[in-house]
Backbone as CSV, one residue per row, in Angstrom:
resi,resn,N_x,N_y,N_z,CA_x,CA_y,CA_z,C_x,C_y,C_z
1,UNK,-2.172,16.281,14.356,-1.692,15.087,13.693,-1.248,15.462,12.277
2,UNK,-0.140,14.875,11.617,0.616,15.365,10.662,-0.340,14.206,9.351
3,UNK,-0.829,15.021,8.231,-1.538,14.277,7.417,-0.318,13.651,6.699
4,UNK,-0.870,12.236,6.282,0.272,11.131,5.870,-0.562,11.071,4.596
5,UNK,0.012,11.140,3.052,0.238,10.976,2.213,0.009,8.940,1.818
6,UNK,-1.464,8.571,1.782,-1.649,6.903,1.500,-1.193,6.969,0.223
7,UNK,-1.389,6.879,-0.294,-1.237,7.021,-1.980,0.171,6.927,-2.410
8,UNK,1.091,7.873,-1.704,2.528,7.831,-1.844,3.162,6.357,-0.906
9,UNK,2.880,6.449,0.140,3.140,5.259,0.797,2.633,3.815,0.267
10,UNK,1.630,3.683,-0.380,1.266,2.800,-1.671,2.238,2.752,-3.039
11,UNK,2.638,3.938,-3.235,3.339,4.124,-4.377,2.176,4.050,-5.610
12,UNK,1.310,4.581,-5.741,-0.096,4.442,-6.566,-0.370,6.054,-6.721
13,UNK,-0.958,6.717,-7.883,-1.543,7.867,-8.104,-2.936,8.002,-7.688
14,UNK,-2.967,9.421,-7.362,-4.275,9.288,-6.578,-5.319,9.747,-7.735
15,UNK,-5.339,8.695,-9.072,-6.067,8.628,-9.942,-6.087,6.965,-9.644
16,UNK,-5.466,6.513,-9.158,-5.497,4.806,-9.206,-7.374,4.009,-8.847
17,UNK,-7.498,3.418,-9.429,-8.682,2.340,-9.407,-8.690,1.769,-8.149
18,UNK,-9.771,1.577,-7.601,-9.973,0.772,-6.142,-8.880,-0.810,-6.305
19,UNK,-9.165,-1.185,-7.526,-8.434,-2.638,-8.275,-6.727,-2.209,-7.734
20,UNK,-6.311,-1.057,-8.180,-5.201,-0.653,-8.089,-4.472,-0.805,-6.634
21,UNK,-5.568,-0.175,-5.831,-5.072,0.298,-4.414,-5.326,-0.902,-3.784
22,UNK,-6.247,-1.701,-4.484,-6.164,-3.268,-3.056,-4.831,-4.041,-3.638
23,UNK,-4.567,-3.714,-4.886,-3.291,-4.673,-5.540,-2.175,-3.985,-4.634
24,UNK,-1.506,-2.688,-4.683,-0.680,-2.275,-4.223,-0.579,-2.377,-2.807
25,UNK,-1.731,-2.491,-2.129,-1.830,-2.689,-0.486,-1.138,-3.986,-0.482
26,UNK,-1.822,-5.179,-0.584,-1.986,-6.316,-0.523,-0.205,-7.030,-0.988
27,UNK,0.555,-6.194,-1.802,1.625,-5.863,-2.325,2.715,-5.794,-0.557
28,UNK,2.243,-4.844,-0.268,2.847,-4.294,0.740,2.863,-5.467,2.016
29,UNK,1.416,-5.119,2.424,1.311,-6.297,3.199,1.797,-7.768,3.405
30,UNK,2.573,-8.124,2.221,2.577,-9.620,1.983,4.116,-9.384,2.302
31,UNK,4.751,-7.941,1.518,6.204,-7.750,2.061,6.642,-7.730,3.184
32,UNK,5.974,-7.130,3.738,6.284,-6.664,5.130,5.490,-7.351,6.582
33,UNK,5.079,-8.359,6.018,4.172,-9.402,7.042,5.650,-10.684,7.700
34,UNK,4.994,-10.534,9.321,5.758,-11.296,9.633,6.181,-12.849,9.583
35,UNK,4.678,-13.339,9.021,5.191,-14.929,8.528,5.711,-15.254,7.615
36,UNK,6.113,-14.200,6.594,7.204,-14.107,5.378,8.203,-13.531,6.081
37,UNK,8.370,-12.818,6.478,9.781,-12.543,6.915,10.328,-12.575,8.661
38,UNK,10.281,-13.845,8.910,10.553,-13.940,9.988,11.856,-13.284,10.758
């Protein structure tokens, strides 16, 4: 299995704060969720 890079796919340094990485997830998720973008 090819190791995937979270951090980059977050767009977050992998110095980022737990605060950081649920903001930037949660970021993502809301973009790319299907009851926003039907």
């Amino acid at each position: 299995m090819e190791y995937k890079d979270y951090y980059k796919t977050l767009g977050i340094e992998k110095t980022a704060t737990p605060e950081q990485v649920k903001k930037a997830y949660r970021k993502l998720a809301r973009q790319y969720h299907p009851d926003v973008n039907p």
